[in-house]
C-alpha positions as CSV (number, residue, x, y, z in Angstrom):
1,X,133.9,159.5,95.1
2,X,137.4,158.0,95.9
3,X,135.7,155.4,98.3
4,X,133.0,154.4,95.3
5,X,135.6,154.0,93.3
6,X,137.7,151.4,95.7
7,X,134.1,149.6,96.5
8,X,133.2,149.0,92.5
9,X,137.2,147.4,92.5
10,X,137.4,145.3,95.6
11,X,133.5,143.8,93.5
12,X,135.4,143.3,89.8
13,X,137.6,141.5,91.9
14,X,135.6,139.4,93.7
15,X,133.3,138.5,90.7
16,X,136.4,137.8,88.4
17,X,138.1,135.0,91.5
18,X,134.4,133.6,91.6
19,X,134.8,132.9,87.7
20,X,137.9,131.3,87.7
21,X,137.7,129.3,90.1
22,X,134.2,128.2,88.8
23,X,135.8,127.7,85.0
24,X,138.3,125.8,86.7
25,X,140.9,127.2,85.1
26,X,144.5,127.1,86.7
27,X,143.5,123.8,88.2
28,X,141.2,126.0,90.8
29,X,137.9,124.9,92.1
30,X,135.8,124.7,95.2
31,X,136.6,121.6,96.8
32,X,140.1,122.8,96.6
33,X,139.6,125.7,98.5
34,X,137.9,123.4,100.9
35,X,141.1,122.3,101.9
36,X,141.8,125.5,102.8
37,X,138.6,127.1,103.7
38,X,136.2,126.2,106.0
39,X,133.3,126.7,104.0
40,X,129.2,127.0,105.6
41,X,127.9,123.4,105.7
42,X,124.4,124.8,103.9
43,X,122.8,121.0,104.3
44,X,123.8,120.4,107.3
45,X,122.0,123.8,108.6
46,X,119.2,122.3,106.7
47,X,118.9,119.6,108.8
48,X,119.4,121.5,112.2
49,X,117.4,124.6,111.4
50,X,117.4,127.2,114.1
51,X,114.5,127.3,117.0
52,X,111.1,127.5,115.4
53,X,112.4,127.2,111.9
54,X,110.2,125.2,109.5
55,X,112.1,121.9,109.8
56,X,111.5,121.7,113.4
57,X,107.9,119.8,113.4
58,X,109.4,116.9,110.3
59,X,112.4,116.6,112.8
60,X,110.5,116.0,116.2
61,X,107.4,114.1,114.4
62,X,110.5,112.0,113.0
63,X,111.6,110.9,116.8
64,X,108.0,110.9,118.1
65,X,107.6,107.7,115.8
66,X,110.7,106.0,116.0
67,X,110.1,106.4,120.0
68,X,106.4,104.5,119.3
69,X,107.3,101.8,117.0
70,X,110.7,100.9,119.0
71,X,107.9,100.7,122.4
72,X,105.6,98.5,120.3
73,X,108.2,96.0,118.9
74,X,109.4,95.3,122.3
75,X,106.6,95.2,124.2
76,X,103.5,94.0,121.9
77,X,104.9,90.1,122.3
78,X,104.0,90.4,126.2
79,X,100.3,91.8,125.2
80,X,97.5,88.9,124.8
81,X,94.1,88.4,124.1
82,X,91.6,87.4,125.9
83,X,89.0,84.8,124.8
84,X,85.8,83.3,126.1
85,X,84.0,79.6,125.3
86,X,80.7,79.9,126.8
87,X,77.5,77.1,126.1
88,X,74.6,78.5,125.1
89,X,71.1,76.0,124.6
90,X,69.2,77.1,121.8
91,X,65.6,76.7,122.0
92,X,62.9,73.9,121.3
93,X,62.1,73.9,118.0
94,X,58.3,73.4,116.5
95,X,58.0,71.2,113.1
96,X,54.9,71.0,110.9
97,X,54.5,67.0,109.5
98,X,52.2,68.0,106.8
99,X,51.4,64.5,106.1
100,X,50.2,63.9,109.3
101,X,46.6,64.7,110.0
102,X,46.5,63.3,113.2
103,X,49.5,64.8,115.3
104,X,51.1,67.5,112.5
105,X,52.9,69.4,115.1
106,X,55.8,68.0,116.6
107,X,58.7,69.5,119.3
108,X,62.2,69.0,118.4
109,X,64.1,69.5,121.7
110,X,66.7,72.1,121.3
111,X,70.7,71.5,121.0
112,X,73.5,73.6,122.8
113,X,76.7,74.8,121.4
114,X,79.8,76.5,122.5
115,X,80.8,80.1,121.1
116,X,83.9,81.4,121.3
117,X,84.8,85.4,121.6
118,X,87.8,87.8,122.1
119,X,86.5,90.0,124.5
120,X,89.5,91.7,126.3
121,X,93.3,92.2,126.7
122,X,96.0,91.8,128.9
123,X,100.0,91.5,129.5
124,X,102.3,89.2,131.0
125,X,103.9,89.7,134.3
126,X,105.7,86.6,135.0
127,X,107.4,84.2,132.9
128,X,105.8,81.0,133.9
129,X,102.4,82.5,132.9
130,X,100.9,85.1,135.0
131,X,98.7,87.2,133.5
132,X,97.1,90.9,134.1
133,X,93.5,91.6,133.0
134,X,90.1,93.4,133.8
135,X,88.1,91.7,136.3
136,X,85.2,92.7,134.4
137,X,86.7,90.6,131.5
138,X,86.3,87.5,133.1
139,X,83.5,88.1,135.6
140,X,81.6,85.5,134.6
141,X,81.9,81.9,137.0
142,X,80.3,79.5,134.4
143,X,82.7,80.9,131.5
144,X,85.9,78.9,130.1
145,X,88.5,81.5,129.4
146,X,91.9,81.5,126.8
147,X,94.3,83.6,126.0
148,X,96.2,84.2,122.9
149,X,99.7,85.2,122.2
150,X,101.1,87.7,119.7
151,X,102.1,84.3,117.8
152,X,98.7,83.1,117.8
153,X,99.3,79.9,120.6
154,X,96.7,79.6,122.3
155,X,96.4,78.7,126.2
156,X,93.2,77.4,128.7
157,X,93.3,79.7,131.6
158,X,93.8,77.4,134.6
159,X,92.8,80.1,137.5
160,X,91.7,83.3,138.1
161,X,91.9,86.0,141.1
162,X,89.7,88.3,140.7
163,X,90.5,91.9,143.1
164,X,87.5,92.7,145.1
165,X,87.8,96.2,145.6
166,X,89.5,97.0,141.9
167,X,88.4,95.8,138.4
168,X,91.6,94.2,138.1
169,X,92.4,90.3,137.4
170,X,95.1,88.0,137.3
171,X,95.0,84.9,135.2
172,X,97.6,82.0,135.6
173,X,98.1,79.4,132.1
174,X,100.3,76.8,132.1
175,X,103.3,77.7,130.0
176,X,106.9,78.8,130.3
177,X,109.5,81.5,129.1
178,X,106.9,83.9,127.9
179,X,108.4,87.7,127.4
180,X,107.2,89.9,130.1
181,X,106.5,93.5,130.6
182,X,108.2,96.5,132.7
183,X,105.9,97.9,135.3
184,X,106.4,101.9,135.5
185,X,105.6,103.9,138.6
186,X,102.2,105.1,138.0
187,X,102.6,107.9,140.8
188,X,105.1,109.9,138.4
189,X,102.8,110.1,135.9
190,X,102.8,113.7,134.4
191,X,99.6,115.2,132.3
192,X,100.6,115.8,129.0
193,X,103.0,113.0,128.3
194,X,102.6,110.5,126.0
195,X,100.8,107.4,126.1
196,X,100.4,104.3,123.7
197,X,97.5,101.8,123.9
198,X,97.4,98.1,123.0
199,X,95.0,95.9,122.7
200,X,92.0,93.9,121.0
201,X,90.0,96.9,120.0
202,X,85.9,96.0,119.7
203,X,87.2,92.4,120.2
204,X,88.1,92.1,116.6
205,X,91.7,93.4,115.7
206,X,94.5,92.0,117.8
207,X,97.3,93.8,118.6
208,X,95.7,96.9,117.7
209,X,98.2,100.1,118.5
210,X,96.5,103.8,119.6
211,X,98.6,107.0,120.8
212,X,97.9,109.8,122.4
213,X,98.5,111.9,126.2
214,X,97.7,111.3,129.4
215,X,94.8,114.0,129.7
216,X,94.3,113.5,133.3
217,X,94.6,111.7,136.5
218,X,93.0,111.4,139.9
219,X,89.7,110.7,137.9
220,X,86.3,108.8,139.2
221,X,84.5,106.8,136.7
222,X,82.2,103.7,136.7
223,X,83.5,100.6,134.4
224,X,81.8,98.0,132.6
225,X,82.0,95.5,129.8
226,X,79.2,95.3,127.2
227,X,80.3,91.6,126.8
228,X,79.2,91.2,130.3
229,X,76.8,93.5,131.4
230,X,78.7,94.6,134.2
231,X,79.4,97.8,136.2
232,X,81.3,99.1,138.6
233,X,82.5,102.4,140.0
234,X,86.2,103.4,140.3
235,X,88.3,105.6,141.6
236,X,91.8,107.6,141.1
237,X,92.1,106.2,137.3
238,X,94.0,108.1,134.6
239,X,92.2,109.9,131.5
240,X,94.0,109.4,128.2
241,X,93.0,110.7,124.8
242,X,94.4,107.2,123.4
243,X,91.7,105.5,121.6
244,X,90.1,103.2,124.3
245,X,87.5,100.6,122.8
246,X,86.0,97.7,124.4
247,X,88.2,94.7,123.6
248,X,91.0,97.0,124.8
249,X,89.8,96.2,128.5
250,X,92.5,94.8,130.4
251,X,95.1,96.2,128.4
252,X,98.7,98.0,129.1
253,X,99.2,101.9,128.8
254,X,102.5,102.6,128.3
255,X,104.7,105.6,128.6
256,X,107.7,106.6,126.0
257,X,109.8,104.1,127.7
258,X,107.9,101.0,127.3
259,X,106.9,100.7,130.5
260,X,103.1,99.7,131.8
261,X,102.1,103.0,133.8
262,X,98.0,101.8,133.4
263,X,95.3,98.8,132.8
264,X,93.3,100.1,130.3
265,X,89.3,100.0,132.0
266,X,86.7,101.5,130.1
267,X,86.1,104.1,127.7
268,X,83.6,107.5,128.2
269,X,80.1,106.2,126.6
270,X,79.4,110.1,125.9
271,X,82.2,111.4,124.6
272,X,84.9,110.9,122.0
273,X,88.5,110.0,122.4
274,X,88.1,110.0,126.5
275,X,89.6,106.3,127.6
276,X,90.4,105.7,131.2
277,X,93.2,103.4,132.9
278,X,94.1,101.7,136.6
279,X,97.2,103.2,137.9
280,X,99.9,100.3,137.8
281,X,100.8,100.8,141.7
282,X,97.2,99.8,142.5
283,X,98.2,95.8,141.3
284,X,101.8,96.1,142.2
285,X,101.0,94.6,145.7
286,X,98.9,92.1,144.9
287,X,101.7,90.7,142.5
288,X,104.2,91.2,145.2
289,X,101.7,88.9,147.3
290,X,101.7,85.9,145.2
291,X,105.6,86.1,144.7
292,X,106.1,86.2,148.0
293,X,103.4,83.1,149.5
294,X,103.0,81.5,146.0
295,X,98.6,82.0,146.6
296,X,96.3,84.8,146.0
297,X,95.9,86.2,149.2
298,X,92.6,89.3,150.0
299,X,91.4,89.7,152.9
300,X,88.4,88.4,153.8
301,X,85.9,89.9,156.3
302,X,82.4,87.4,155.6
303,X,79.6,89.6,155.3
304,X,77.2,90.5,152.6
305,X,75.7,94.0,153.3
306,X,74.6,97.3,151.8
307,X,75.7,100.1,152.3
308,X,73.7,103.2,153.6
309,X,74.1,106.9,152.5
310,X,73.9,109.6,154.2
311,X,70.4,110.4,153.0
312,X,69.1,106.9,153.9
313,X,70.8,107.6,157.4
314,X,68.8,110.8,157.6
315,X,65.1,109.2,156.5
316,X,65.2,105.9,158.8
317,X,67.2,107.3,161.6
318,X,70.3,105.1,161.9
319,X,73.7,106.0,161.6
320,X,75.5,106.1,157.9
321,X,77.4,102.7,157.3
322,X,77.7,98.6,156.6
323,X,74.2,97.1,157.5
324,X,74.5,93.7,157.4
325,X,72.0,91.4,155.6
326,X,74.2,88.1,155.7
327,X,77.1,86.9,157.8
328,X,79.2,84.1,156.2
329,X,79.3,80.6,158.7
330,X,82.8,80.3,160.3
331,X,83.8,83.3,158.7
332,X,85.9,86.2,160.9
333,X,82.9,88.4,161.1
334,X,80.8,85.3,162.9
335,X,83.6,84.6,164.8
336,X,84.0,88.0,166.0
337,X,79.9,88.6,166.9
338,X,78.6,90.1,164.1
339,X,75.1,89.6,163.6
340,X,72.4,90.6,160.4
341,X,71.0,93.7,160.8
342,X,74.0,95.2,162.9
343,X,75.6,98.7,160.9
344,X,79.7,99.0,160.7
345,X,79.7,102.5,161.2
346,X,83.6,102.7,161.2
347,X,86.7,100.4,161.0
348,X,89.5,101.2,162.9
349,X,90.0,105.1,162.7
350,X,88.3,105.1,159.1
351,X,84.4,106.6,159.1
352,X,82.7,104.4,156.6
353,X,80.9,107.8,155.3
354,X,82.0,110.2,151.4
355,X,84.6,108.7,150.0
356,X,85.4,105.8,152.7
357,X,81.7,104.5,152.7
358,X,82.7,101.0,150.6
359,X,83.1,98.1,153.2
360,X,84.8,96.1,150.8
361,X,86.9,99.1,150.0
362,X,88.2,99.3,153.6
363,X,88.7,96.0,153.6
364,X,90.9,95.6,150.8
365,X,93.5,97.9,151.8
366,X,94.6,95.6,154.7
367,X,96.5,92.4,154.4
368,X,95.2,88.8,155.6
369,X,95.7,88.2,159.0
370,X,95.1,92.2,160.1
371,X,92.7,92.7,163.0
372,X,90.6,95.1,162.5
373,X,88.2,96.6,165.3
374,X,84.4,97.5,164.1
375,X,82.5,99.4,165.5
376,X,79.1,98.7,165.6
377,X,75.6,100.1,165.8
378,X,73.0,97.7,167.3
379,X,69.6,98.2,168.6
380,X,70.2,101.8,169.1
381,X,73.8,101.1,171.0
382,X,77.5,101.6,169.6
383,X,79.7,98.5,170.5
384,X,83.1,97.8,169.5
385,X,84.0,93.9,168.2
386,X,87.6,92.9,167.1
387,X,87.8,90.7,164.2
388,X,91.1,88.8,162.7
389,X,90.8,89.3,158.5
390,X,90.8,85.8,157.2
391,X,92.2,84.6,153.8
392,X,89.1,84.8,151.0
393,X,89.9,81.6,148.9
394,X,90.5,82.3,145.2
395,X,87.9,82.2,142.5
């Protein structure tokens, strides 16, 4: 009873201090005894609520966007657009002269005109105005190309190299001081992260932004444009979850710190929210290349061939490889021997079979000037020829 007594007093007393110093009578109040006590900092643990608290998802969605919109300021100014100016003849055109009986039809010879379409992306590597696209973007010879700037200048594309073994590009305009990218290392990309997409989306909206992760890597898909009916299969690209529409093509993927980890490719015709990208490292040498010699250098073998599965091997009884079905005059292949109808079975210590069965594949890993020794399957007999890789001129 004595110990209820004591509790109910030490209470009164506490209650009776809280109302004076509330009433500020005496002078008392609470920021005085701030001075004095070092009171909980209740907003502050509002701000920084424990682990899991409910305030953890505002806090971290707030630093997820300030991370995208600081990438997009800095590096949107490097991303362009890619235009084409093509001729196209419209037809001859039938008029009816009613008022003449004798001759009341009459052909009016058709007129040509030039149309002009964004149909791609791309980002600036180099200052003076080198440029990273989509092959498929610009695959077509007979086309004028142009590219447009965040600050809508735009610029004739003056030459192209276009990658034979990747759908990769690089366009060169005549300008100066243009803001450039950062090239990431595409090799320490990490599934889950994020990733942020710019680009010309459906060839309409500039500078459009998408987010999302990297979903996977190491994937094998076949790329196209539906601008220009072109196809081509691909190999070791990353899968984002980034909106990837055409017009993006030829775009940079970027990681949180601005830097270009991918070329956005192509986008998964069946599914939803699947877009593809080319690794960075994949163009990295070729850029290297043209810093160093100041040209476009590939490698250049000088055949046209096709190339035969295993099954085909299997149903005419040859050997699985390169047949031959043109050899290029003065080229390294006809200074080496090769002949049509011969099959490169292997190059150096590389089968041409699964994975490795691309000629043009082989080929492009090695530099100009290589030599590369072929092995070749003719009239029923394996020979061996040496050839020196020559320099294929640019496009």
């Amino acid at each position: 009873m004595k110990a209820q007594k004591i509790f109910v007093w030490i209470a009164a007393t506490l209650l009776l201090i809280g109302g004076v110093v509330s009433s500020g009578v005496f002078g008392l109040n609470w920021k005085f005894l701030e001075r004095y006590i070092k009171l909980p900092n209740i907003s502050q643990q509002q701000f920084n609520p424990p682990a899991g608290g409910p305030g953890i998802e505002r806090v971290r969605v707030t630093v997820e966007e300030s991370v995208i919109i600081d990438v997009v300021d800095r590096v949107s100014p490097a991303v362009v657009t890619v235009g084409i100016t093509k001729t196209r003849r419209l037809g001859d055109m039938l008029e009816i002269d009613p008022f003449d009986p004798f001759a009341p039809f009459r052909r009016r010879p058709g007129t040509t005109e030039d149309l002009e379409q964004d149909i791609g992306s791309g980002f600036v590597v180099g200052a003076d105005g080198l440029i990273v696209t989509n092959k498929h973007v610009v695959g077509d010879p007979d086309a004028k190309y142009r590219v447009i700037t965040k600050d809508d200048k735009t610029y004739d594309v003056v030459k192209i190299y276009r990658d034979p073994t990747n759908d990769l590009a690089i366009l060169k305009i005549e300008a100066v001081g243009l803001p450039t990218v950062e090239l990431g290392d595409s090799n320490n990309i990490k599934v889950g992260q994020l990733a942020i997409a710019i680009g010309t989306a459906l060839g309409e909206f500039r500078h459009t932004v998408t987010t999302g992760v990297i979903s996977g890597v190491g994937r094998g898909i076949t790329a196209g444009s539906p601008f220009e009916g072109y196809v081509e299969r691909l190999d070791n690209v990353i899968q984002t979850d980034a909106a990837i529409n055409p017009g993006n093509s030829g775009g940079p993927i970027l990681n949180s710190a601005g830097q270009v980890i991918g070329v956005n490719v192509a986008v998964a015709g069946d599914g939803q929210n699947i877009g593809f990208a080319i690794p960075i490292n994949v163009i990295k040498d070729s850029l290297a290349n043209f810093n160093a010699t100041g040209q476009f250098n590939r490698p250049f073998l000088g055949v046209r061939y096709k190339t035969i599965s295993k099954d085909l091997a299997i149903l005419n009884d040859v050997p699985e490889g390169a047949y031959i079905i043109e050899v290029v005059a003065d080229s390294p292949a006809e200074k080496a021997g090769l002949q049509v109808e011969d099959i490169i079975t292997k190059i150096d210590d590389v089968r041409l079979t699964g994975d490795n069965a691309e000629l043009a594949k082989i080929i492009g890993k090695k530099k100009v000037g290589d030599t590369a020794k072929l092995a070749i399957w003719r009239d029923t007999k394996e020979m061996v020829l040496t050839a020196t890789l020559g320099n294929q001129g640019d496009e």
